[in-house]
C-alpha positions in Angstrom: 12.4 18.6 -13.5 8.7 17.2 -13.0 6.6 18.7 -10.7 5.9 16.8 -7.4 2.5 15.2 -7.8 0.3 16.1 -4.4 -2.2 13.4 -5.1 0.7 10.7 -5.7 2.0 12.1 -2.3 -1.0 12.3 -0.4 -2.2 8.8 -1.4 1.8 7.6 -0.9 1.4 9.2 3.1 -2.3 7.2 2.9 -0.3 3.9 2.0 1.9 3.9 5.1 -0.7 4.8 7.8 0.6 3.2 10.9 -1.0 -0.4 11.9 -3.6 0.2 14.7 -5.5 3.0 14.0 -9.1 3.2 13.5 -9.7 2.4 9.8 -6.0 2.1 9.1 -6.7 -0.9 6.9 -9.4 0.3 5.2 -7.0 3.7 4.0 -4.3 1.4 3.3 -6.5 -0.4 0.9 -8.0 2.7 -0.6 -4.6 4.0 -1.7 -3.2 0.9 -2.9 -5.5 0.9 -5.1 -4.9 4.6 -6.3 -1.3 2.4 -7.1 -3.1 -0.1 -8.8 -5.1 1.8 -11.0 -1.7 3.7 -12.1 0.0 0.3 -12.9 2.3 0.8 -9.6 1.2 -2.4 -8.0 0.7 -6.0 -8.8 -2.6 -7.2 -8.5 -1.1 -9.9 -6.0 0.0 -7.2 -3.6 -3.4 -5.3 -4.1 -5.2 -8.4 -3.2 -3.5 -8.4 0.1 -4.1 -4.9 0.9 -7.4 -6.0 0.2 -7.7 -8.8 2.6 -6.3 -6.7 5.8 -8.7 -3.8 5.0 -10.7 -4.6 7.7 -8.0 -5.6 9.9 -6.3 -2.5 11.2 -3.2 -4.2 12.8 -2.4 -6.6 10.6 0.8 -5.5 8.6 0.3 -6.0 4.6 3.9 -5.7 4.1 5.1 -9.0 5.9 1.5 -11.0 3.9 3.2 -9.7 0.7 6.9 -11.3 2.1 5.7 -14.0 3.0 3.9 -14.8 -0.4 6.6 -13.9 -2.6 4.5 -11.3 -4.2 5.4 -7.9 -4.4 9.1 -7.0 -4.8 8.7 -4.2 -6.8 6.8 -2.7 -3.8 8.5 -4.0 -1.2 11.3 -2.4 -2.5 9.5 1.4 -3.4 8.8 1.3 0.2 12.1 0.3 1.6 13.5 3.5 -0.6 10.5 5.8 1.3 
């Protein structure tokens, strides 16, 4: 069995900071594109990350819906 990666997890925890706080978008950014870089994202679904980094409420997940982009992530995230 592999050992559990603590960056992976950390920057996974990082990905799923809750809408609203200060800087929220801005981490949510940051670690999707440690998921990027590691060929677990589309550059689509980056590119949305991307565009709410500066907006803390706004909820990446239903951009990426609503653009068809995504399902692979979509669906990592639904499984937690």
């Amino acid at each position: 069995m592999a050992e559990p990666d603590p960056e992976a997890a950390e920057q996974w925890a990082l990905v799923n900071t809750p809408l609203g706080e200060a800087w929220s978008g801005r981490t949510r950014y940051a670690a999707a594109m440690y998921f990027y870089k590691r060929g677990e994202m589309s550059a689509e679904t980056l590119e949305v990350y991307r565009l709410c980094s500066r907006l803390d409420s706004e909820d990446p997940l239903s951009i990426i819906r609503d653009r068809g982009v995504g399902k692979d992530w979509l669906a990592r995230i639904a499984a937690g």
